[in-house]
C-alpha positions in Angstrom: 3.5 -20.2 -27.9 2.0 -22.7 -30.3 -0.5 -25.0 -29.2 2.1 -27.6 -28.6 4.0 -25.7 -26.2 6.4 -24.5 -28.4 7.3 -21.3 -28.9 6.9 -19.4 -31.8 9.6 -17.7 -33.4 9.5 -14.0 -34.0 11.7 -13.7 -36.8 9.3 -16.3 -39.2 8.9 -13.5 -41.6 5.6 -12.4 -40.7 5.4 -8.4 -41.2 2.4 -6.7 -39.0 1.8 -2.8 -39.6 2.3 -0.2 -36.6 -0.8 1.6 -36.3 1.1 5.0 -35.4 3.9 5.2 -38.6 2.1 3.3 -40.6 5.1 0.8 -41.9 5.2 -2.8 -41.7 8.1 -4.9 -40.2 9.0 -7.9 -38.5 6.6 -8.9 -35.6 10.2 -8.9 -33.2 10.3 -5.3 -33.6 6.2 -4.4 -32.4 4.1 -5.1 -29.6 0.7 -6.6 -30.1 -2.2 -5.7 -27.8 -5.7 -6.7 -28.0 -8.8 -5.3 -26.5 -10.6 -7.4 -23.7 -14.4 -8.2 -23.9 -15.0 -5.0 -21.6 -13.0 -2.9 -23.6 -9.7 -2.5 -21.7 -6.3 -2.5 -23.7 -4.1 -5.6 -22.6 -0.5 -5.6 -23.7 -0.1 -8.9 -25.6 4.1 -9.3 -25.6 3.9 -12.8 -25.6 1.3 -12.6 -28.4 -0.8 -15.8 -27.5 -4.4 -13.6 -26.3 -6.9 -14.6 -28.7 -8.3 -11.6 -30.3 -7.8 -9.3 -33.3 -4.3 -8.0 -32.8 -3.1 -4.0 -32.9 0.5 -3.5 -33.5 2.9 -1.2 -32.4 6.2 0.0 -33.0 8.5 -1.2 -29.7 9.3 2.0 -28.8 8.7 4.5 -26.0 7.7 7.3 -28.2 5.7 5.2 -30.6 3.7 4.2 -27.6 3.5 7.5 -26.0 2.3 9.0 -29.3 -0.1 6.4 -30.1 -1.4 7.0 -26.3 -1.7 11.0 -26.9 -3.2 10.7 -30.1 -5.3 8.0 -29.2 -4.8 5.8 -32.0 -5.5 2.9 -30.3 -9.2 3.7 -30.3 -9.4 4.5 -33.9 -7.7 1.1 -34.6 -9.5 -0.9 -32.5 -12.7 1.1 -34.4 -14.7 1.2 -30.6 -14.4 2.8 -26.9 -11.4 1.6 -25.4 -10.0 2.3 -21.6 -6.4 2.1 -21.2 -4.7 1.2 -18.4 -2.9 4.4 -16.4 1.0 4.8 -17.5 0.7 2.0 -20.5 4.2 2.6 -21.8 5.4 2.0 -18.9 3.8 -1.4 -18.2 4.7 -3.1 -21.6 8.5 -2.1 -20.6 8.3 -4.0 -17.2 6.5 -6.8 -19.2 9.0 -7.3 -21.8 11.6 -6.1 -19.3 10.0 -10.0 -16.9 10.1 -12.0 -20.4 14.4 -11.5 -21.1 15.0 -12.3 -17.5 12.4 -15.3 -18.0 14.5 -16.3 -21.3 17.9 -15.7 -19.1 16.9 -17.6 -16.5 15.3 -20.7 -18.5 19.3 -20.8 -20.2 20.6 -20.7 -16.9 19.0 -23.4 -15.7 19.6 -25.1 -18.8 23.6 -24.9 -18.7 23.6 -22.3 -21.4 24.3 -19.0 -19.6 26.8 -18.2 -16.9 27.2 -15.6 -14.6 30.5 -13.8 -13.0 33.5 -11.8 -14.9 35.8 -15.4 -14.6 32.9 -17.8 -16.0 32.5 -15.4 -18.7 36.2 -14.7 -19.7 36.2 -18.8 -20.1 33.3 -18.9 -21.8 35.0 -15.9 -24.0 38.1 -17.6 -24.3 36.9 -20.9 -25.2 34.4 -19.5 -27.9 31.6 -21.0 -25.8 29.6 -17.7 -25.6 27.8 -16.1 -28.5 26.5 -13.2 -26.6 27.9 -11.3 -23.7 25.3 -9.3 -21.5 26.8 -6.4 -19.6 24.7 -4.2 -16.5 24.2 -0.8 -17.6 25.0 0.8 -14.3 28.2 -1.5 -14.0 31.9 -0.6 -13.8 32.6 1.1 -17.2 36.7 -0.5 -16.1 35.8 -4.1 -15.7 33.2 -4.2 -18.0 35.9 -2.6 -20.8 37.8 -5.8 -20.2 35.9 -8.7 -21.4 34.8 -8.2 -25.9 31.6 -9.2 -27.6 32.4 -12.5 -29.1 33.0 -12.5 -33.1 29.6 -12.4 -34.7 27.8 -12.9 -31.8 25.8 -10.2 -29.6 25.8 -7.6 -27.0 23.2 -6.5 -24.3 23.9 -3.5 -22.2 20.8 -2.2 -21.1 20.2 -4.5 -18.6 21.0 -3.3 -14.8 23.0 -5.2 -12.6 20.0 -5.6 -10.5 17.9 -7.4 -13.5 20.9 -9.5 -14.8 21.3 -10.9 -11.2 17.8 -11.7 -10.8 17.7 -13.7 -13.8 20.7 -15.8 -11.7 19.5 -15.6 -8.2 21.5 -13.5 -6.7 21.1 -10.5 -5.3 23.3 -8.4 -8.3 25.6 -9.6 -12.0 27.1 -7.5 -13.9 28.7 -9.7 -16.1 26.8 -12.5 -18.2 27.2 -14.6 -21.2 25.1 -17.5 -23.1 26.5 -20.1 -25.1 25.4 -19.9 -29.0 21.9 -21.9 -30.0 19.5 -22.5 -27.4 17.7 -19.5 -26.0 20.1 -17.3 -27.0 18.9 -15.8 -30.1 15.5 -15.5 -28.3 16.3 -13.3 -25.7 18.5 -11.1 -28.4 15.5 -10.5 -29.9 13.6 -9.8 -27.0 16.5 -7.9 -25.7 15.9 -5.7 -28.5 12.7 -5.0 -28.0 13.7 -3.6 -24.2 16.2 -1.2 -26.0 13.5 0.2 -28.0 11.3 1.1 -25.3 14.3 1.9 -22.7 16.1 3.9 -25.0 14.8 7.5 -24.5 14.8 7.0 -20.6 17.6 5.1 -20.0 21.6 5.4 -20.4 22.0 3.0 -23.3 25.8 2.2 -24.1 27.2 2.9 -27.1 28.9 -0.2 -27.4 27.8 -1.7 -30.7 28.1 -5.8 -31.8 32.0 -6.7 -33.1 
């Protein structure tokens, strides 16, 4: 977020370097984390803790490695404590930001919920990216396409997708093109990454 309010936008250019292979990249595609006054690692995923920032790769084993190898120390060039099963927390916290993005569209008319919404939102080339729960009905799921040039999420579970509409369980969702949408994309990506190793991730690609 900017001072304003607004939200900063992860695909700006800016390139940070992982601190575990050594390559730089987009900021979408790392986490930052920064090192509290008493020395305790705090995952940064929104990325507004003041604070010099150490990068990493968004994925599981870049995490895990740079937790083994303890890399974060050498980075942060001091002492650092970090908190018990790390990896797993910066999933769960990117995991509470794309329902947060989800559920800011929903309440803003630009995502929908429910196989019939989202076929009409399909059919009327209203939706730009189709979100599908992992653990859903490969079947029904099979029925409904990613829209042309738009995107797919699959690694959601029904559970998650639901809470972002509240109710109880959705395993089909769509949001219209602008607004949020290329925001949680991007986010959404970053889930994969650290979800992919652990996690039955479709093979279903973008058509």
């Amino acid at each position: 977020m900017t001072r304003g309010g607004a939200s900063k936008d992860r695909s700006d250019g800016a390139e940070r370097k992982c601190i575990v292979t050594g390559e730089s990249q987009p900021k979408g595609g790392l986490v930052r984390f920064v090192v509290s006054p008493d020395g305790l690692l705090v995952p940064d995923v929104l990325e507004k803790l003041p604070g010099r920032g150490i990068w990493v790769s968004a994925t599981r084993s870049a995490l895990d490695q740079a937790v083994k190898k303890k890399t974060f120390a050498r980075a942060a060039r001091q002492p650092i404590t970090l908190p018990e099963g790390l990896t797993d927390i910066v999933e769960s916290a990117v995991l509470r930001h794309v329902v947060e993005l989800i559920a800011l569209a929903r309440k803003s008319g630009d995502a929908v919920s429910g196989f019939e919404k989202v076929k009409d939102w399909l059919s009327k080339d209203i939706a730009d990216v189709l979100i599908q729960a992992s653990d859903g009905s490969g079947r029904g799921k099979s029925k409904l396409s990613t829209p042309y040039g738009g995107s797919f999420i699959g690694w959601l579970t029904a559970d998650e997708i639901g809470l972002a509409f509240g109710r109880e369980t959705a395993i089909h969702a769509a949001l219209a093109s602008g607004g949020l949408a290329k925001r949680v994309v991007e986010e959404a990506a970053r889930l994969k990454g650290l979800r992919a190793e652990t996690a039955g991730i479709p093979a279903r690609e973008d058509k």
